[in-house]
KOLRO-951942 format. One line per 3 residues: their letters; for each residue z, x, y of C-alpha. Coordinates in steps of 0.2 Angstrom, whole numbers, plus 5000, padded with zeros to 4 digits. Layout:
N
a) Z/X/Y | ...
END
This chain:
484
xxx) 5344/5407/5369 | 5336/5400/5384 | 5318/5412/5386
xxx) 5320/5419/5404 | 5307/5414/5416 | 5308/5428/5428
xxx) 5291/5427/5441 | 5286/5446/5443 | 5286/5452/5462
xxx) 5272/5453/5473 | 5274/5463/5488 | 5288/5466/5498
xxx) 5287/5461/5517 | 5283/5473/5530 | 5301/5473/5540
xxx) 5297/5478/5560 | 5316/5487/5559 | 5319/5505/5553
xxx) 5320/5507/5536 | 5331/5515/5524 | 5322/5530/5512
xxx) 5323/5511/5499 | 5311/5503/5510 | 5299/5516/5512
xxx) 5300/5521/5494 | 5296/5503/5491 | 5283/5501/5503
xxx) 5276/5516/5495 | 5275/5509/5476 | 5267/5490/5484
xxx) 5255/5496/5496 | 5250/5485/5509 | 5264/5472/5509
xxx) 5266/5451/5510 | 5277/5439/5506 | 5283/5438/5487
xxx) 5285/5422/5477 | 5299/5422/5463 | 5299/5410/5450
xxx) 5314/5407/5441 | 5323/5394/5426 | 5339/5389/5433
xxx) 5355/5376/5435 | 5354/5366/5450 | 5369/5357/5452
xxx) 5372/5355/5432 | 5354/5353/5429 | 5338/5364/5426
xxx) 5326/5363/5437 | 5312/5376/5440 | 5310/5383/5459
xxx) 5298/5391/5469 | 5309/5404/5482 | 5296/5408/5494
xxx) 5304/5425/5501 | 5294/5429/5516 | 5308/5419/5528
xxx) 5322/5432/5520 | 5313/5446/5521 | 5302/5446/5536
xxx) 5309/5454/5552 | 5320/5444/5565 | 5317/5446/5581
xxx) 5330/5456/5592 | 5350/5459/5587 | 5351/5451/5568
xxx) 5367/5441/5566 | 5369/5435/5584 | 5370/5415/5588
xxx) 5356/5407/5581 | 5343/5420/5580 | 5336/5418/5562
xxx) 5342/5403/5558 | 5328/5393/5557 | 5323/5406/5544
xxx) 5335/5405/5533 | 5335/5384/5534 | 5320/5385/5524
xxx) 5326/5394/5509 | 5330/5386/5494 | 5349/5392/5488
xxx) 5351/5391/5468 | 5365/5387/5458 | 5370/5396/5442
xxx) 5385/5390/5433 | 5394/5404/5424 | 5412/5396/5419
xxx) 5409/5399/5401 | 5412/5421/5406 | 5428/5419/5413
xxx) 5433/5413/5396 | 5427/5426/5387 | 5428/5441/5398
xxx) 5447/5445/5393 | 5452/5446/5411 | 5466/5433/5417
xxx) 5461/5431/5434 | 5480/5425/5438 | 5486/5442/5435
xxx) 5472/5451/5440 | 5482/5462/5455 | 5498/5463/5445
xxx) 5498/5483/5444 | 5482/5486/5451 | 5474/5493/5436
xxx) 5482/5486/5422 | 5470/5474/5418 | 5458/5485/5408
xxx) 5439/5479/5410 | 5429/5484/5394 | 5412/5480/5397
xxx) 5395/5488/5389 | 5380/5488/5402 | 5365/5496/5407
xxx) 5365/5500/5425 | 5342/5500/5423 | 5335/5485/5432
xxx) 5338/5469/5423 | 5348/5474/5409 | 5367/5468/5410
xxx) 5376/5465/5390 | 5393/5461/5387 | 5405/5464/5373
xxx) 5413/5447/5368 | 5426/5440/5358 | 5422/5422/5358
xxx) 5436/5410/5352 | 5436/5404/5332 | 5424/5391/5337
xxx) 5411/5404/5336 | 5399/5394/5325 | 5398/5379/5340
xxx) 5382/5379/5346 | 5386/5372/5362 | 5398/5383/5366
xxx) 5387/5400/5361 | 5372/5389/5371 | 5381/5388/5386
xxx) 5389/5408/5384 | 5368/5413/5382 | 5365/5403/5397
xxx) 5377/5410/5410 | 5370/5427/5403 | 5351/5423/5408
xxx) 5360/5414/5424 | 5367/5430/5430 | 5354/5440/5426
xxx) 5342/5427/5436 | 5355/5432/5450 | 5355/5452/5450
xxx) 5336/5449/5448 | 5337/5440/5466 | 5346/5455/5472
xxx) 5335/5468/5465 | 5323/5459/5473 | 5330/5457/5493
xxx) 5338/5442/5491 | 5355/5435/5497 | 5367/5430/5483
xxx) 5385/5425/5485 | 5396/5428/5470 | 5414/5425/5466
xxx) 5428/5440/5467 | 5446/5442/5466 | 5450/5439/5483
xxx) 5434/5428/5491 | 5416/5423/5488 | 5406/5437/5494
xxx) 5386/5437/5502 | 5378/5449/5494 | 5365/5459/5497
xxx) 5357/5476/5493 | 5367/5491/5504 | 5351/5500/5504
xxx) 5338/5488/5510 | 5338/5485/5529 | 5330/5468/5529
xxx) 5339/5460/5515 | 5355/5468/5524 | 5348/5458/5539
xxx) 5347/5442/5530 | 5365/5443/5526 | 5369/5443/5545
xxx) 5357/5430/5550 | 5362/5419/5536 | 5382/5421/5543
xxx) 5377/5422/5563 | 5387/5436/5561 | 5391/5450/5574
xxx) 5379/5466/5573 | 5392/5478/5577 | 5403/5470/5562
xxx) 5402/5482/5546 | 5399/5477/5530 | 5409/5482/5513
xxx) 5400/5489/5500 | 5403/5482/5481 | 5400/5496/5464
xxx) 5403/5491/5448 | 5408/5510/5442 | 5415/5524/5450
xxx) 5398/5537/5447 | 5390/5524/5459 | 5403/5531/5473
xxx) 5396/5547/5473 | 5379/5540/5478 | 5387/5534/5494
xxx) 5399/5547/5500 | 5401/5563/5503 | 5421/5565/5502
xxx) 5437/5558/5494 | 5450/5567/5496 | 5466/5569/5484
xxx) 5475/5553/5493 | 5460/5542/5491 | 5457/5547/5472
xxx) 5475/5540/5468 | 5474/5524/5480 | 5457/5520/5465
xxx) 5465/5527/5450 | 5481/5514/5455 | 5472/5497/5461
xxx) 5451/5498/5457 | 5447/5488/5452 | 5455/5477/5463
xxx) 5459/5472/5480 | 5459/5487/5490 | 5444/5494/5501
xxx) 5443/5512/5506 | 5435/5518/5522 | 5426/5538/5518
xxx) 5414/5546/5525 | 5395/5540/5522 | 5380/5551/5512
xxx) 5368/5549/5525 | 5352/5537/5521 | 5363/5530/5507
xxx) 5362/5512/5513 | 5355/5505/5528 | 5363/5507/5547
xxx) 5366/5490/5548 | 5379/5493/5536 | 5390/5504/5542
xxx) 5387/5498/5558 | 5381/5515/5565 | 5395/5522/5558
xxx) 5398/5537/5550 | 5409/5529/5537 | 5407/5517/5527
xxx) 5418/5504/5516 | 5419/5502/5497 | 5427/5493/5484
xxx) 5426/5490/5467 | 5431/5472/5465 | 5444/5466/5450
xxx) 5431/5452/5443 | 5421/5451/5429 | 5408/5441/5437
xxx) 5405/5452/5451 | 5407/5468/5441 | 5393/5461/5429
xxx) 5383/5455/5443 | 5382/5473/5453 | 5379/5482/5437
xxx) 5364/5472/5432 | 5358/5472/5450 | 5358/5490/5448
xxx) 5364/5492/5467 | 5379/5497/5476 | 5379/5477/5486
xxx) 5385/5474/5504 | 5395/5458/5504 | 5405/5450/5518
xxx) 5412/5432/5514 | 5401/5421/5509 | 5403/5409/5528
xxx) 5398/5407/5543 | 5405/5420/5555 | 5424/5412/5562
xxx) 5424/5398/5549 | 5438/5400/5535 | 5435/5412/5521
xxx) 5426/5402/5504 | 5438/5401/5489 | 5425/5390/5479
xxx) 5406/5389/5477 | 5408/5374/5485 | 5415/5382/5503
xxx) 5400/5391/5501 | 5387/5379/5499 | 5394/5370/5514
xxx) 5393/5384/5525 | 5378/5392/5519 | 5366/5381/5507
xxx) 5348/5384/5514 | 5351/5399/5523 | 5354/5412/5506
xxx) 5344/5415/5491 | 5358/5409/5480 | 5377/5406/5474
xxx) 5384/5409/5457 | 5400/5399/5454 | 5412/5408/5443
xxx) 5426/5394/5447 | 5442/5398/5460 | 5445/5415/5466
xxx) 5462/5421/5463 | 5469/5432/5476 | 5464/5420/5489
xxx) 5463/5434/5504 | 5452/5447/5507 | 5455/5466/5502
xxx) 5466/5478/5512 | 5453/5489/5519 | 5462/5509/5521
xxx) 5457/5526/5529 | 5463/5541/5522 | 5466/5556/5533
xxx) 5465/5573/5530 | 5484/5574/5531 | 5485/5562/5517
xxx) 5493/5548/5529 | 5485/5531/5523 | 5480/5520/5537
xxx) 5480/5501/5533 | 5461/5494/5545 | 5464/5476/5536
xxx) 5481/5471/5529 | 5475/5462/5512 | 5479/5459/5494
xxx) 5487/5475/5491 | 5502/5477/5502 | 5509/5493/5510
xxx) 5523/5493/5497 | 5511/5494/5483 | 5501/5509/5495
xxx) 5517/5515/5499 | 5519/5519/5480 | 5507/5529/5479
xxx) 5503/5538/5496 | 5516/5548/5504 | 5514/5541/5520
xxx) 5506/5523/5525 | 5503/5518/5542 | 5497/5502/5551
xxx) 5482/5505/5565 | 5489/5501/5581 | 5473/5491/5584
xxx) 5482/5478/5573 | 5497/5479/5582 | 5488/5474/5598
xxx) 5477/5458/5591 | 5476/5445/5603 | 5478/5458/5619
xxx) 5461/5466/5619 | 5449/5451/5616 | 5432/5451/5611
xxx) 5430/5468/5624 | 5436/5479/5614 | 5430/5494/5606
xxx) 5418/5491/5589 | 5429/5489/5574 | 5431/5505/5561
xxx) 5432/5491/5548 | 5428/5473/5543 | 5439/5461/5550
xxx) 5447/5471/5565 | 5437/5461/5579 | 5434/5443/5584
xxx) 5441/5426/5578 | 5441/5422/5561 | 5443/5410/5547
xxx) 5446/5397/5560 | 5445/5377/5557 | 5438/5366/5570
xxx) 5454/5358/5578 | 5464/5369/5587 | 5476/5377/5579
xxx) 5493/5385/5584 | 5508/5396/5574 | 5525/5395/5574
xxx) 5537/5406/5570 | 5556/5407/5572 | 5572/5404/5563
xxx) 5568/5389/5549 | 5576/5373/5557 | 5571/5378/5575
xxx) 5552/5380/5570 | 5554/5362/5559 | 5560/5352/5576
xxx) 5546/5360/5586 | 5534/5357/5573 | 5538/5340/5574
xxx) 5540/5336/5590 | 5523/5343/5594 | 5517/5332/5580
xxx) 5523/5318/5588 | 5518/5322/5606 | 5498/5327/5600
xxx) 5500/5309/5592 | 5503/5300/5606 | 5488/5308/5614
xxx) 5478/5301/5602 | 5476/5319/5594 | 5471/5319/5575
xxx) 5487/5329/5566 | 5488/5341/5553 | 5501/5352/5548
xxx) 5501/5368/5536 | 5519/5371/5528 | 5531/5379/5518
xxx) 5537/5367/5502 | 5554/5369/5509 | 5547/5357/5523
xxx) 5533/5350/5521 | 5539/5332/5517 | 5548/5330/5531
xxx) 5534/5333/5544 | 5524/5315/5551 | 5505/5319/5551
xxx) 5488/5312/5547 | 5487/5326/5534 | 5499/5337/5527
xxx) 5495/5354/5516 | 5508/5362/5506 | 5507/5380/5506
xxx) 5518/5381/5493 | 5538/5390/5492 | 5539/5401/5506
xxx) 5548/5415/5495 | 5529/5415/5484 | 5518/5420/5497
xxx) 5505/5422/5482 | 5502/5404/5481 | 5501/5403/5500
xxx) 5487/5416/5500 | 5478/5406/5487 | 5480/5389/5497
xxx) 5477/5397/5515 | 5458/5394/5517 | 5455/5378/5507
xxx) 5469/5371/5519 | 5461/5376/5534 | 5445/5369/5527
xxx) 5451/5353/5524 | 5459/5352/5539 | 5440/5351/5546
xxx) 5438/5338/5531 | 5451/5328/5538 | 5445/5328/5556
xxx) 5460/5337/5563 | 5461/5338/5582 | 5477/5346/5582
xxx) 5485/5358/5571 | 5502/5367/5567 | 5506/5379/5555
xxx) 5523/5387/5551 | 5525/5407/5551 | 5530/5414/5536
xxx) 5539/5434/5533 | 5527/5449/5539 | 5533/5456/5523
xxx) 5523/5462/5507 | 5508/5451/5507 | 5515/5442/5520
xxx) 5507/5453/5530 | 5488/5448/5524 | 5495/5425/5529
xxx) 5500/5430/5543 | 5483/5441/5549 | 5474/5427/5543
xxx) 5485/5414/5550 | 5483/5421/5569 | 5465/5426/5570
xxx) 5462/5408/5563 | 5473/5403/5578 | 5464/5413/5590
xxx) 5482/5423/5591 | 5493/5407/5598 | 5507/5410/5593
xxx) 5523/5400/5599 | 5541/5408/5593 | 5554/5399/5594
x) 5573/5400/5590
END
């Protein structure tokens, strides 16, 4: 095994914000505070390299509103992001990452750790090649490479990580200036809440101060898994900049074994919004997020392909039971409706695209301003099959004859017939799965392609339908054209 090299940690650095109870107690144990230095072993784009992460940029206090514009960026450019390869886990975690949502909690994760700083072990079954070297090399490595990583959050860093839906930012929930660093690093909204990551359900107690009998059922049928709930917030359990200034704040227990690993040895509940730049497309590789976000964050630990592809379905649960859906996600409201008696849809969602960016804050991540958008200008159309194909490619052709760059994102059933510069398949309408998956690496390479101008077709509002089609219109800043 690889001897860790982990740099022990100086002295945090004074923040000019308020503090969580974290901070204080922290400032407490260091005393009179500077910037800390961590020195650590690790992979660097498949080879080791030894880095020095100053982390006085990341933890040092931003002047005024963290998260708006530009503020902070010059910061975060003069970080260094680590790489830590951990492939080799997925293989021997016993979790099928395909399959991971099927029945919300069926796939059973079996894992011993030690929630105490620094120490993470897993229970393997390795394949009957146990006595390669290489292999059991590589298995110890990712080990010390994700260790390497919680250390970085222990320590207020920013590290994205892979999870069922997306890559996440993430951060600890109860340290104000590393909760900072995750806005400034996204140029994300202040008044956007963040979710909240645990590894076990004890940790859920830490952070709330109520679940009633509706959300206990909601957990025990899909955690871990795709589904965040919003409950009411223990105070001084994680920073304000959380929750927004909330009362509430928004947890989940995420169905991968990477990021259940990761949180554990952190040894934190961890804040983590997607792991982009606020508006761009959601990452579904390490590589999304190293183009949006190398320099600006302490780290990315690439655990392969997410599975799920959108984010989580983000709930309230009132007191009379009645399930509320914030963010319509990776579990649908007839898998919610399965369990809760009565599920509803906020009427905030109903009205996307009326209110614009005036109205009020969101309750939830995900319920204000444009997201997961390419660069070229995008549009949606929906409407009986063959009327939205001929206006799809009649608006294909006119926005060629402009001198427009095309793109177009469709269903299998008609991808082939439509004339563009570039043409992404989101696979058969009737498997919106596969759609979800493809959705944000589509939109990305749309940008890859340099597309001026792009269409995509609509598909059913149904089941996870639901989740493409939110995505689909916030990416479109809400045009939507029917036809038909």
């Amino acid at each position: 095994m690889r001897n860790e090299q982990e740099a022990k940690q100086n002295k945090l650095q004074q923040n000019e914000h308020e503090h969580t109870p974290l901070d204080r107690e922290q400032m407490g144990r260091d005393g009179q505070l500077g910037s800390q230095e961590l020195l650590l072993t690790s992979k660097v784009q498949g080879n080791m390299d030894t880095h020095r992460l100053d982390q006085q940029s990341s933890l040092q206090s931003m002047e005024g509103e963290p998260g708006l514009g530009e503020q902070g960026q010059g910061l975060a450019q003069e970080m260094v992001t680590l790489m830590w390869d951990v492939h080799v886990l997925l293989h021997t975690a016993g979790t099928d990452m395909n399959n991971a949502n099927d029945g919300g909690n069926q796939v059973e994760h079996e894992q011993q750790e030690s929630l105490s700083a620094g120490q993470v072990s897993l229970q393997v079954t390795t394949p009957n090649d146990e006595s390669d070297e290489k292999r059991e090399s590589a298995y110890e490595q990712a080990l010390a490479d994700l260790r390497a990583a919680a250390a970085c959050i222990r320590q207020g860093q920013t590290v994205a990580f892979p999870t069922e839906t997306v890559y996440g930012l993430g951060a600890d929930a109860r340290s104000t200036a590393a909760v900072e660093a995750v806005f400034a690093a996204k140029g994300r909204p202040s008044d956007n809440p963040l979710i909240v990551h645990i590894a076990h359900r004890d940790q859920l107690d830490a952070l709330v101060t109520e679940v009633n009998a509706t959300a206990e059922a909601l957990m025990t049928a899909f955690w871990p898994g795709p589904l965040t709930l919003v409950l009411p917030v223990r105070p001084g359990a994680v920073s304000p900049r959380v929750t927004a200034g909330l009362d509430t704040v928004a947890v989940r227990m995420p169905d991968h074994p990477v990021a259940l690993q990761l949180i554990a040895a952190a040894a934190c509940p961890v804040a983590a919004p997607s792991a982009n730049r606020s508006g761009r497309p959601s990452p579904t590789l390490a590589a999304h997020v190293r183009e949006d976000l190398a320099g600006r964050i302490g780290g990315i630990v690439d655990g392969g392909p997410t599975g799920v592809g959108v984010e989580s379905t983000v709930v309230q649960v009132g007191d009379d039971g009645t399930v509320t859906i914030l963010r319509p996600g990776g579990i649908t409201a007839e898998q919610l409706s399965a369990v809760a008696a009565r599920v509803a849809t906020d009427p905030a969602i109903l009205a996307e695209g009326s209110a614009g960016e005036a109205s009020p804050a969101p309750r939830s991540p995900g319920m204000k301003y444009t997201h997961y958008a390419p660069e070229g200008a995008l549009c949606v159309v929906e409407g009986p099959p063959a009327a939205v194909a001929a206006w799809v490619s009649a608006a294909l052709a006119e926005a060629a004859q402009r001198g427009e760059r095309t793109a177009v994102l469709a269903f299998a059933e008609h991808a082939e017939q439509y004339r563009a510069d570039a043409v992404f398949s989101l696979g058969d309408a009737s498997e919106l799965e596969e759609a979800a998956r493809r959705l944000y690496a589509a939109l990305r390479s749309c940008d890859e392609q340099g597309a001026t101008y792009i269409v995509a077709e609509a598909c059913s509002r149904e089941g996870l339908g639901a989740a493409v089609m939110n995505r689909l219109l916030k990416a479109a800043g809400h045009r939507l054209i029917q036809v038909g």
